[in-house]
C-alpha positions as YAML, in Angstrom:
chain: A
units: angstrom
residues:
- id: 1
  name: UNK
  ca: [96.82, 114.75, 98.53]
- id: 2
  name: UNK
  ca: [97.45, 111.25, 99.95]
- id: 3
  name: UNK
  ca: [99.45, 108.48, 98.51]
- id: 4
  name: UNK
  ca: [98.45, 105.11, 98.96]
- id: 5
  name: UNK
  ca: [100.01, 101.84, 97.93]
- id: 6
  name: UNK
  ca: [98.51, 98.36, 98.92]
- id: 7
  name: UNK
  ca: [98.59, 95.25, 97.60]
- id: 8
  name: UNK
  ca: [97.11, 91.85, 97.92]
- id: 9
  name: UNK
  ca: [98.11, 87.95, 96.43]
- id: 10
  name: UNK
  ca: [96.24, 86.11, 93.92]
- id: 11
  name: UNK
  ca: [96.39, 82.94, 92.96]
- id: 12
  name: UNK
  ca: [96.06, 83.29, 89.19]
- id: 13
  name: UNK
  ca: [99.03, 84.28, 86.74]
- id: 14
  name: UNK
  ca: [99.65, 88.22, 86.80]
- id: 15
  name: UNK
  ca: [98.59, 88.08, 82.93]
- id: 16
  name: UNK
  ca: [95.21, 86.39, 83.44]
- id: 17
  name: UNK
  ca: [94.65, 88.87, 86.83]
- id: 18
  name: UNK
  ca: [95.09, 92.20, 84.65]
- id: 19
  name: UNK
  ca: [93.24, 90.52, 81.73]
- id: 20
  name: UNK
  ca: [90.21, 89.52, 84.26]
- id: 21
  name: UNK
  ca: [90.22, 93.27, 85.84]
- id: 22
  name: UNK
  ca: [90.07, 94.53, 82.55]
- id: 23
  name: UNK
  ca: [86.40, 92.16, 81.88]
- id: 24
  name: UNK
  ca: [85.40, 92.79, 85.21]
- id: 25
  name: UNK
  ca: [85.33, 96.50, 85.14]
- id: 26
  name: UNK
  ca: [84.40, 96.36, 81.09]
- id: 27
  name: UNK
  ca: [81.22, 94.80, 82.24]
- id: 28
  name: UNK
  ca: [80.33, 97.09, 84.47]
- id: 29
  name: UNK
  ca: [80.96, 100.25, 81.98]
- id: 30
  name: UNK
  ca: [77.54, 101.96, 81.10]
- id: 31
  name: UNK
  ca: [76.82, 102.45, 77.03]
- id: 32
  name: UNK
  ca: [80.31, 102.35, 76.14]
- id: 33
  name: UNK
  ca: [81.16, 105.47, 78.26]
- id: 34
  name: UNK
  ca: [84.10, 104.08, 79.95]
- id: 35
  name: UNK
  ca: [82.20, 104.91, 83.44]
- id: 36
  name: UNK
  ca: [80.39, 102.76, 85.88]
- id: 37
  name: UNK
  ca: [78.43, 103.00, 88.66]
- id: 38
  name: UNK
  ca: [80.40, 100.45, 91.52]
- id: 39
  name: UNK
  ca: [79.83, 100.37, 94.81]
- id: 40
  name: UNK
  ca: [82.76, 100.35, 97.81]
- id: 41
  name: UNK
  ca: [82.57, 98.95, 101.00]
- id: 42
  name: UNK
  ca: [82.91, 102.03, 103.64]
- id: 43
  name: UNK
  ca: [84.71, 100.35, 107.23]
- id: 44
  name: UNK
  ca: [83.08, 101.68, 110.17]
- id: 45
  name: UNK
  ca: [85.56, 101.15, 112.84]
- id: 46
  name: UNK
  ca: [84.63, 104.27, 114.85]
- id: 47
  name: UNK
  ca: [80.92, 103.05, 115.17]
- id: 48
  name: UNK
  ca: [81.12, 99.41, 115.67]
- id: 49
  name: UNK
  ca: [84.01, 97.16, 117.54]
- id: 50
  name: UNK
  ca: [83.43, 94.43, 114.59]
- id: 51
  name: UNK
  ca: [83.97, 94.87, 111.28]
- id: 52
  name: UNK
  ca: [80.87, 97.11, 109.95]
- id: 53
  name: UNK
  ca: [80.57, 98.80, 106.69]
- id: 54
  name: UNK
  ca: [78.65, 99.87, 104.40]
- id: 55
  name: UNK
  ca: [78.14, 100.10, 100.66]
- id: 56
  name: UNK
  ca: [78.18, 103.57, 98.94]
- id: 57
  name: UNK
  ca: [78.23, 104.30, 95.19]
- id: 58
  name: UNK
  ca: [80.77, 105.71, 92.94]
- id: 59
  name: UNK
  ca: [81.41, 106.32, 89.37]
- id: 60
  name: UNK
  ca: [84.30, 104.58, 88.65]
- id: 61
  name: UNK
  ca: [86.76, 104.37, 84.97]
- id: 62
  name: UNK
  ca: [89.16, 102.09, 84.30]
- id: 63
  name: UNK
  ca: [91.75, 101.88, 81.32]
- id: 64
  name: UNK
  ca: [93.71, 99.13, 80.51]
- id: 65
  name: UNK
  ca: [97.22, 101.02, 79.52]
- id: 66
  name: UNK
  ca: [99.74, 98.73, 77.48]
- id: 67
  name: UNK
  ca: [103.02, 99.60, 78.54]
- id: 68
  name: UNK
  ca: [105.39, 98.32, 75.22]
- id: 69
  name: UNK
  ca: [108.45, 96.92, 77.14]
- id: 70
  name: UNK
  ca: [106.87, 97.32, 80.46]
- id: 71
  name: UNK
  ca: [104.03, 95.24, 82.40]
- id: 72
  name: UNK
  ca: [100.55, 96.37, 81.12]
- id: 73
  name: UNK
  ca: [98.61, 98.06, 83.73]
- id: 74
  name: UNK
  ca: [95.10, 99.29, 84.32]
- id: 75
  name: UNK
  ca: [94.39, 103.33, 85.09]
- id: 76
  name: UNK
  ca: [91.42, 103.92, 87.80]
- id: 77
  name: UNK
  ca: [89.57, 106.58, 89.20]
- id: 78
  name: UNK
  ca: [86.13, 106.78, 91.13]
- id: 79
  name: UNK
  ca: [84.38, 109.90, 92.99]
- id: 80
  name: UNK
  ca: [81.36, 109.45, 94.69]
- id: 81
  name: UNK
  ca: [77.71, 109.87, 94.41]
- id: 82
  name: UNK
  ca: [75.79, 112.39, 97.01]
- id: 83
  name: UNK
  ca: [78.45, 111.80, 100.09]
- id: 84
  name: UNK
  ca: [81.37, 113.26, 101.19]
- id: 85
  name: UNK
  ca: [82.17, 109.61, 103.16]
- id: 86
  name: UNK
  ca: [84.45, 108.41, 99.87]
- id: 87
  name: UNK
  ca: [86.69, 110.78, 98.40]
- id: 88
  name: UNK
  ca: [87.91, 111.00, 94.83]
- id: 89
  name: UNK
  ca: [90.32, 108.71, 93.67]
- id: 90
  name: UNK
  ca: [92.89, 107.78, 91.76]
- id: 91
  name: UNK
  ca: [95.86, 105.22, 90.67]
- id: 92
  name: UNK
  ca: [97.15, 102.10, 88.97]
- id: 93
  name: UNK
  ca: [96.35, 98.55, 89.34]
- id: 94
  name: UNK
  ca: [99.84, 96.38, 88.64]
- id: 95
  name: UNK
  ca: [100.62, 92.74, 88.95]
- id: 96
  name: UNK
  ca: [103.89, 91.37, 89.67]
- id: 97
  name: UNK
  ca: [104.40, 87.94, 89.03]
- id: 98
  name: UNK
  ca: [105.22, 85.57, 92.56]
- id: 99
  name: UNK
  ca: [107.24, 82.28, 92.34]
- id: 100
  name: UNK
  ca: [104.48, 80.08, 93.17]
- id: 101
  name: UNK
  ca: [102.34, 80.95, 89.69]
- id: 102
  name: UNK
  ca: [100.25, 83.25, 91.21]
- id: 103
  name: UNK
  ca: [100.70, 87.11, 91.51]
- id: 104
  name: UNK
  ca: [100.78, 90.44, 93.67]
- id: 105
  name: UNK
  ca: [97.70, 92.75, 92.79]
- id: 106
  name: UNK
  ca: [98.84, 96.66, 93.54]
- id: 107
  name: UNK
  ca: [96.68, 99.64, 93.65]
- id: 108
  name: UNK
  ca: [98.96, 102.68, 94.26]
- id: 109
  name: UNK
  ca: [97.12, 106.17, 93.80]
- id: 110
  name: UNK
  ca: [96.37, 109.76, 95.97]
- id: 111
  name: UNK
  ca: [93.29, 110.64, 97.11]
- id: 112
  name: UNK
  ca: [91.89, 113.84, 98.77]
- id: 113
  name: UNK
  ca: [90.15, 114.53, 101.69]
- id: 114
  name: UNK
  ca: [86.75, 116.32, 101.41]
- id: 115
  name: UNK
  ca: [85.72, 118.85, 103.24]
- id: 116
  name: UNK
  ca: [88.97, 121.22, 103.51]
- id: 117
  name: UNK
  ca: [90.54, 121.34, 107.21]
- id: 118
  name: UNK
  ca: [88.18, 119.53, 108.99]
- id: 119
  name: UNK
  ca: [87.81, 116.62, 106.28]
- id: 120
  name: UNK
  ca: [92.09, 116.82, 106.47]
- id: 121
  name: UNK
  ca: [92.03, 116.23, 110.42]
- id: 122
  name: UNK
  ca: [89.30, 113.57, 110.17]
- id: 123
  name: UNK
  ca: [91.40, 111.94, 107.52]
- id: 124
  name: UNK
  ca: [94.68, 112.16, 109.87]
- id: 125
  name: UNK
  ca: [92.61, 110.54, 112.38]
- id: 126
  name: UNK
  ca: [90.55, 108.03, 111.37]
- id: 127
  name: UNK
  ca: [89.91, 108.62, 107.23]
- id: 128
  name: UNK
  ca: [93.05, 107.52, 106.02]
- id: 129
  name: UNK
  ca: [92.44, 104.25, 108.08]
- id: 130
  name: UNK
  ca: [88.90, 103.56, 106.56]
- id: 131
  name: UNK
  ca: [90.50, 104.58, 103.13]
- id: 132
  name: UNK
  ca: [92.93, 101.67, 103.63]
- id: 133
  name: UNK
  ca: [90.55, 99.02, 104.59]
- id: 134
  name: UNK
  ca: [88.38, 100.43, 102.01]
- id: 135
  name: UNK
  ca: [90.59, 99.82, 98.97]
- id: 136
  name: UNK
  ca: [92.07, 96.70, 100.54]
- id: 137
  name: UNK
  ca: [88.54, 95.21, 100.79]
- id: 138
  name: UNK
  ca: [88.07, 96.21, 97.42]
- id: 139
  name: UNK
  ca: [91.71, 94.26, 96.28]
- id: 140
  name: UNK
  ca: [90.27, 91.51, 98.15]
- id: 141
  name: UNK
  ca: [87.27, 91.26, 96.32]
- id: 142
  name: UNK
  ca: [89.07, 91.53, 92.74]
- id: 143
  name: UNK
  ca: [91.39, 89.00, 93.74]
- id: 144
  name: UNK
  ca: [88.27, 86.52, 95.13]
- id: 145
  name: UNK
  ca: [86.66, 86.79, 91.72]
- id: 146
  name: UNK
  ca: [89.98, 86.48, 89.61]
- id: 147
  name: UNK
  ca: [90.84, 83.42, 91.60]
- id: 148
  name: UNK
  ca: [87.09, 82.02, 91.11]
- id: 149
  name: UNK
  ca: [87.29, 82.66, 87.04]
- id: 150
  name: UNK
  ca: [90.67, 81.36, 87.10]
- id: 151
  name: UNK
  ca: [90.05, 77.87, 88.86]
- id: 152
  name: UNK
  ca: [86.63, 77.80, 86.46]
- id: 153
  name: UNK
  ca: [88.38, 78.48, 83.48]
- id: 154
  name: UNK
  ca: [91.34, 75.40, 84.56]
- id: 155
  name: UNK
  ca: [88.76, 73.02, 85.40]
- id: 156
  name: UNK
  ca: [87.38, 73.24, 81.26]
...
């Protein structure tokens, strides 16, 4: 298993962030079944000197946990559809509040390489990368769209 803990800032109030991530991925839920299909941006690094990637589907749940005395957080977990390129996932999205108003969006969670000894080496070499820009991309995109519904929701 692999730990992973990365972070990004958003310029929205750590309350409103976790409350948006909680819509956003409510939305997305099919019939009620707390699961979703989503799709994650794959980095391909080794193939391309630019910044490549592609988009491949996974079944992701969320759960927003409130934590009585402690910041309210939101469980996640994906695994893929028909590839071995994403593994399983998962962790906890967390905001801490910063000093100018906005906040610090965390995912921390462990992951798995597919595919036994080979999939472990490929992750030592390049997988763990791609999983990093992978769910950094994706923190990046949650905190785009937070800051977007946030700056709509001010200028009412």
């Amino acid at each position: 298993m692999r730990h992973l803990t990365l972070n990004t800032p958003v310029q929205a109030p750590s309350g409103f962030t976790l409350a948006y991530l909680r819509t956003y991925f409510g939305e997305r839920t099919q019939s009620g079944a707390g699961a979703a299909e989503f799709s994650l941006s794959l980095p391909l690094y080794a193939l391309a000197a630019g910044r490549l990637s592609v988009k491949k589907p996974v079944t992701i749940e969320a759960r927003y946990v409130s934590n009585a005395g402690a910041p309210d957080s939101i469980e996640v977990s994906w695994s893929p559809h028909g590839t071995m390129a994403i593994p399983s996932f998962a962790g906890t999205f967390a905001t801490t509040a910063s000093a100018n108003g906005g906040c610090l969006l965390a995912l921390t969670g462990t992951y798995a390489a597919p595919g036994g000894i080979a999939g472990a080496a490929f992750d030592a070499l390049v997988g763990g990368n791609m999983a990093r820009a992978s769910i950094q991309g994706l923190l990046q995109e949650l905190a785009t769209a937070t800051e977007a519904d946030y700056r709509t929701r001010l200028a009412m």
